[in-house]
C-alpha positions in Angstrom: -3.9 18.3 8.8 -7.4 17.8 10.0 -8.4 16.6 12.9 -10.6 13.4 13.0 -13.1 14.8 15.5 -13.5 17.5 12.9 -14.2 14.6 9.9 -16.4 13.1 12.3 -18.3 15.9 13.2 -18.8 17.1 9.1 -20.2 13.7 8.7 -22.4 13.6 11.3 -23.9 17.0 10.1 -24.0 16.4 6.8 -25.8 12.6 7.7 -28.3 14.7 9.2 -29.0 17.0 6.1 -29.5 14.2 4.4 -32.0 12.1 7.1 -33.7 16.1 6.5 -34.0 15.8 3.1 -35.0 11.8 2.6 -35.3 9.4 5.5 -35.5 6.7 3.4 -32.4 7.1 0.9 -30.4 8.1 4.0 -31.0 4.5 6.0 -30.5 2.7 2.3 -27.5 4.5 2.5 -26.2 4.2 5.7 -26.7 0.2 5.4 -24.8 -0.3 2.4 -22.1 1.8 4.1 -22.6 -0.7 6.7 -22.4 -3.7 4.6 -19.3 -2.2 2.6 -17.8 -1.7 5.5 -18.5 -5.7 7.4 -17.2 -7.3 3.9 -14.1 -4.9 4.1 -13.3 -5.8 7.7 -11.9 -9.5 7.4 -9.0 -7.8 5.3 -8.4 -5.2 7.0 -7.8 -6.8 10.4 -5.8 -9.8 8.3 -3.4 -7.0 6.8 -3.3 -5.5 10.2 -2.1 -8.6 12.0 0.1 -9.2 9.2 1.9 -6.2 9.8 1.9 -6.4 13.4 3.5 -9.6 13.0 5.8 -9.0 10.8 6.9 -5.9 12.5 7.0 -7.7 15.8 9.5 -10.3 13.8 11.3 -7.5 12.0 13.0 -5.6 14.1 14.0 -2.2 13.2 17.5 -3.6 12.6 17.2 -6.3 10.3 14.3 -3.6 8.5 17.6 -1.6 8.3 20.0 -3.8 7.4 17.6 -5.6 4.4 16.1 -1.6 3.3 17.9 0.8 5.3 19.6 3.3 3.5 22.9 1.7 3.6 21.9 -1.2 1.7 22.4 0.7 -1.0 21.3 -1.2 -4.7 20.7 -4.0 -3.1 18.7 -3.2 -0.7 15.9 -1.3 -3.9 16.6 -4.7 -5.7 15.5 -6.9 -2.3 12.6 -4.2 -1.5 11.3 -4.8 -5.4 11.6 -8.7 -5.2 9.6 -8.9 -2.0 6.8 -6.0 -3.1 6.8 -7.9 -6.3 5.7 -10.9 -4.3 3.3 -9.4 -1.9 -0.1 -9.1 -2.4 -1.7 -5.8 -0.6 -4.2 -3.6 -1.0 -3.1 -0.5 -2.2 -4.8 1.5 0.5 -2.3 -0.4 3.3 0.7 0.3 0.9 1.1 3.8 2.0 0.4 3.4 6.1 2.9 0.1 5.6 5.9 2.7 4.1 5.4 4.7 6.7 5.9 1.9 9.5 9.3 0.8 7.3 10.3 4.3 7.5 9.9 4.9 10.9 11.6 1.2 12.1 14.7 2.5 9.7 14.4 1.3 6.1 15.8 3.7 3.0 12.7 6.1 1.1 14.5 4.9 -2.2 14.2 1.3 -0.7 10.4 1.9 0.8 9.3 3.3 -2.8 10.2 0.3 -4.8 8.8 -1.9 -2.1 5.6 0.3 -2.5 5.6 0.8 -6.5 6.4 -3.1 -6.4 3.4 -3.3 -4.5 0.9 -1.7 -6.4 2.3 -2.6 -10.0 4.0 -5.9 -10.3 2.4 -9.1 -10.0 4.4 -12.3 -9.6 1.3 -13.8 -7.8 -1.5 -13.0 -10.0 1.1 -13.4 -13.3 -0.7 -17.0 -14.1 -4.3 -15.3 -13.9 -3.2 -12.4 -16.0 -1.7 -14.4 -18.4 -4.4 -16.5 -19.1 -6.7 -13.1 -19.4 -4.4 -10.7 -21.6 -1.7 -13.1 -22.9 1.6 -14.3 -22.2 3.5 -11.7 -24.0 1.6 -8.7 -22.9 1.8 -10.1 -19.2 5.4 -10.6 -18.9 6.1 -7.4 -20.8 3.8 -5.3 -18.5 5.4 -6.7 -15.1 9.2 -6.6 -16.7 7.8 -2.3 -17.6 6.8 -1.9 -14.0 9.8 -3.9 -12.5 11.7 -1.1 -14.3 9.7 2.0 -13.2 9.9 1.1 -9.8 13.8 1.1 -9.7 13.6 4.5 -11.9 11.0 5.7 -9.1 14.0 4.5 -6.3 16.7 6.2 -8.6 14.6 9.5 -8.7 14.2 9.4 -4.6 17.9 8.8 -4.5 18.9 11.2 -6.7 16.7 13.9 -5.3 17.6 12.6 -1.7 21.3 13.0 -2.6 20.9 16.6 -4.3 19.2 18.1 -1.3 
């Protein structure tokens, strides 16, 4: 894996290739990077308080006992109610699995909680009806509902052959 100094150093030298090449397009650049990153910020420090929070209220052992790999079906069915639920940006889905992982929750568990995540939408159902239709709406969410327990069957199949 690469080291974040290293990132951080490529960027830096390649910020300065640019500020060679055009002083002006760099700062335009560098302060919508800026601005992107200020209007990002509210979200990311709510979704990082939320999952402090909630991990400092889930303790690894109710994690475990809700998702854990002995939960068994009913843990994937709980994991794809509440992911179904939830509304999170996909780019705190993965970094959230992780932290469910390491406090003792299932991988067959953790990726229908994530594929619930990212694909079903109990919250935003009313808004999508309203844009692509009722049938289309309730058919798409019931399609992902189901590909996120295949997804958990997979892991648990693979899991169990290996």
């Amino acid at each position: 894996m690469i080291n974040g100094a290293i990132l951080y150093g490529i960027a830096i030298i390649l910020t300065g290739v640019s500020f060679s090449k055009s002083k002006e397009k760099t700062i335009q650049a560098l302060l919508k990077a800026w601005k992107m990153f200020q209007n990002i910020m509210p979200d990311v420090l709510a979704i990082m308080l939320f999952v402090g929070l909630s991990l400092s209220v889930l303790t690894p052992s109710l994690i475990s006992s809700i998702m854990g790999d002995q939960s068994g079906a009913l843990g994937v069915v709980y994991a794809t109610i509440i992911g179904s639920v939830s509304i999170i940006p996909g780019f705190v889905v993965f970094p959230l699995g992780a932290t469910l992982v390491q406090n003792g929750a299932g991988l067959p568990q953790v990726s229908a909680f994530m594929a619930s995540l990212m694909s079903v939408g109990i919250v935003t159902l009313r808004m999508e009806k309203q844009l692509f239709g009722r049938s289309f709406a309730y058919a798409r969410n019931a399609a992902a509902v189901l590909m996120c327990v295949l997804f958990s069957l997979i892991i648990w199949l693979v899991m169990a052959w290996i």
